[in-house]
C-alpha positions in Angstrom: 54.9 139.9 76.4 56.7 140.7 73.4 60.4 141.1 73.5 63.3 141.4 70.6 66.5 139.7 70.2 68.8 141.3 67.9 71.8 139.4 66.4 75.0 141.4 66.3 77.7 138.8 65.4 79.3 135.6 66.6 77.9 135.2 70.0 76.8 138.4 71.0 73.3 139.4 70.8 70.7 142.2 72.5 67.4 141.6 74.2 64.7 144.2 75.0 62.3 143.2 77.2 59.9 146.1 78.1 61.9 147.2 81.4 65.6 146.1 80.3 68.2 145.9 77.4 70.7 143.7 77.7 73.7 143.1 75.9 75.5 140.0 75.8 79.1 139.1 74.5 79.5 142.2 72.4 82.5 141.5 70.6 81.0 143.7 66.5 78.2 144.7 65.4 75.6 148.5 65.8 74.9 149.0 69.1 71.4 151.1 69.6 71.0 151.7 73.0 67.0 152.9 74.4 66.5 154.4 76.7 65.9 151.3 78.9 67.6 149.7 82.0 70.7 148.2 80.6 73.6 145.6 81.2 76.1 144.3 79.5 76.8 140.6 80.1 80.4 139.5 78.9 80.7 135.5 79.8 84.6 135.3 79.1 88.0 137.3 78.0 88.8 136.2 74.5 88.3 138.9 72.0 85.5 137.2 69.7 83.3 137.9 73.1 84.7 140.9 74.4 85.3 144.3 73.3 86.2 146.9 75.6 83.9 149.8 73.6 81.1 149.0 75.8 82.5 150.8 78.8 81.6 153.3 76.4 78.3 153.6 78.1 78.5 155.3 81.4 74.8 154.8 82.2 74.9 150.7 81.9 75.7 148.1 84.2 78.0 145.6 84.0 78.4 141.7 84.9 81.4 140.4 83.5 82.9 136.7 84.2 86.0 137.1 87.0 88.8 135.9 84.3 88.5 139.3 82.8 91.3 141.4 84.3 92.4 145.0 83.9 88.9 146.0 84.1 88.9 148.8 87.2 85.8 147.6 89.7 83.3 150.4 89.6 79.8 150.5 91.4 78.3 149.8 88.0 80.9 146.5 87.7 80.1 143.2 89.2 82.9 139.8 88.8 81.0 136.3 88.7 82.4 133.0 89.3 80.6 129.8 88.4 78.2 128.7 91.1 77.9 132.4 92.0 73.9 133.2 92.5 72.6 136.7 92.6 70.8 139.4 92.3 71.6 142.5 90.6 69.8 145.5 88.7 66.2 143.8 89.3 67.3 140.3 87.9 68.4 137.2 89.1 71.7 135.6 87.5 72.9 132.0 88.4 76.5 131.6 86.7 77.6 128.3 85.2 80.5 126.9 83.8 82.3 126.8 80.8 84.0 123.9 78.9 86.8 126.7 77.7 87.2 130.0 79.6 84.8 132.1 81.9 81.6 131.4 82.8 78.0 131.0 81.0 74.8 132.4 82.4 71.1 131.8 83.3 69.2 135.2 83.8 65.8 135.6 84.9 64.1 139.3 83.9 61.1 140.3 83.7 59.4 136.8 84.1 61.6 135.5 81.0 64.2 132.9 81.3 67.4 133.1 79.0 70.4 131.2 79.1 74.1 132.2 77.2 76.0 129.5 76.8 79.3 131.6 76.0 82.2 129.0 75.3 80.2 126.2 77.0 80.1 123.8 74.4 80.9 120.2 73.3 84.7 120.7 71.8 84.6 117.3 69.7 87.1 118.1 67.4 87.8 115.8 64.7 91.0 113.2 65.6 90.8 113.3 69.5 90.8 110.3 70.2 88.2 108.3 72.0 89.5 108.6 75.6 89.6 112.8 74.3 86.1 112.5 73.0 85.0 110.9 75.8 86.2 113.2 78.0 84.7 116.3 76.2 81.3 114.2 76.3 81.7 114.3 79.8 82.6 118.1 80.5 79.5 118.9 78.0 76.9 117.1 79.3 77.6 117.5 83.2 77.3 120.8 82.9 73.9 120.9 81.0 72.8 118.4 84.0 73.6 121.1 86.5 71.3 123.4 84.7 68.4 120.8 84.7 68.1 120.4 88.2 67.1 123.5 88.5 63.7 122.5 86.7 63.8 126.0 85.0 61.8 126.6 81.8 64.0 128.1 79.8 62.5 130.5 77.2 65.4 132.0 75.6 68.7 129.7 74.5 72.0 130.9 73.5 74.1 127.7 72.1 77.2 127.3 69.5 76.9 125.4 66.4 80.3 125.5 66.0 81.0 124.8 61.8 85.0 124.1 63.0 84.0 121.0 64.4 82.7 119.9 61.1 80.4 116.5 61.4 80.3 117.1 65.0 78.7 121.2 65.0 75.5 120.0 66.2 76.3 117.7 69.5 76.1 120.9 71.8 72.5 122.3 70.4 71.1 118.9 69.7 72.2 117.6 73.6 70.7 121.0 75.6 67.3 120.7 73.0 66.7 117.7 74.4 67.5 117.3 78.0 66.2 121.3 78.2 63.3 121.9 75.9 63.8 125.6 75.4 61.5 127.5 73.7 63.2 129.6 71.6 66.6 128.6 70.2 69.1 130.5 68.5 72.2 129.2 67.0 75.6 131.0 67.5 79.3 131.2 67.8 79.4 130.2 64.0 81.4 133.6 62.5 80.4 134.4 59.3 79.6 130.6 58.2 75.4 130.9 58.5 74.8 127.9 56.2 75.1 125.4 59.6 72.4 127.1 60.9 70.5 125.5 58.3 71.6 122.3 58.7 70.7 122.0 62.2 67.0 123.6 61.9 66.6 120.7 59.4 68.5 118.5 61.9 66.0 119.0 64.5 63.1 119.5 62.6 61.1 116.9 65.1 61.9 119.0 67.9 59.1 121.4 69.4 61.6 123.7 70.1 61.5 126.3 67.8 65.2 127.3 65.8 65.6 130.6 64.4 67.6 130.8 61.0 70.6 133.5 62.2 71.9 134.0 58.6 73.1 137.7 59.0 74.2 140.4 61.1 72.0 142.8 63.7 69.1 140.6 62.2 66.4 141.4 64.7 63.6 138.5 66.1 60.2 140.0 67.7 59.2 137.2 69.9 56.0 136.9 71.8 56.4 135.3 75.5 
């Protein structure tokens, strides 16, 4: 199966798979809609995820993490929580947490496995401390553990490599490559500083996990599943 992942900025990306289109964490970026089944996946509030222009398009559906509020719940709406397991416009979604706000999300469509981290990540910023670090270690990795006893192959991953966190950008991406062993890979949540993308392909360069080089906006990936 061939399916393509668009990048449209930050963390927000497109998939078309040959029955669906699915948007997730639109916050910038063109927006071409097919004519295809789509949903719009938003994992948390803050505005670098969110933006509310994709109510724009009446004909979509919508799964939005439950910390977004003012949002009126239409028949085309559906609130998640983490732990929350469901079903919903021919897909399965199982909704995990986040080490910041909302939720992240494992969805399973059309035989392909893809998981959006949102704000799940390993926070390590620089002068914590080590009971801090630890701490955020902890959060991290627990959470990751959850999603391996599931035993799903993930094809598709979704992870920041975070450039504020300077020395410390890769912890998150290198951690879920290795306990995971995702197929495809693609770095995010890194605005408009691409040149860490780079450093963590060359980073990992053992893994068989295959990295794709982000390094501008509504770049488009043709991947073959």
């Amino acid at each position: 199966m061939k399916i393509e992942v668009n990048y449209l900025y930050n963390s927000g990306f497109t998939i078309e798979t040959d029955k669906h289109f699915l948007v997730i964490d639109y916050y910038r970026g063109e927006l071409n809609i097919p004519d295809k089944n789509t949903t719009f996946f938003v994992t948390h509030h803050h505005e670098d995820h969110f933006n509310l222009d994709i109510f724009k398009y009446k004909n979509a559906k919508f799964v939005l993490s439950d910390d977004i509020k003012n949002v009126d719940k239409q028949r085309n709406i559906i609130f998640v929580h983490e732990g929350d397991n469901i079903s919903f416009n021919f897909m399965d979604i199982s909704v995990f947490g986040s080490t910041d706000e909302g939720s992240s999300f494992l969805i399973t469509v059309d035989n392909i496995t893809i998981f959006h981290s949102g704000d799940l990540n390993w926070w390590a910023w620089e002068d914590l401390g080590q009971k801090r670090e630890d701490e955020r270690k902890i959060e991290y990795t627990s959470e990751i553990d959850k999603l391996k006893l599931l035993n799903k192959n993930i094809d598709l991953a979704f992870v920041p490599v975070d450039p504020r966190l300077l020395h410390n950008y890769y912890l998150a991406g290198e951690y879920f490559i290795n306990i995971l062993k995702p197929k495809y890979f693609f770095p995010m949540h890194f605005g408009d500083n691409y040149s860490y993308n780079k450093k963590f392909i060359h980073k990992m360069q053992a893994s068989n996990t295959h990295i794709f080089n982000v390094d501008k906006i509504n770049q488009k990936f043709e991947i073959e599943l």
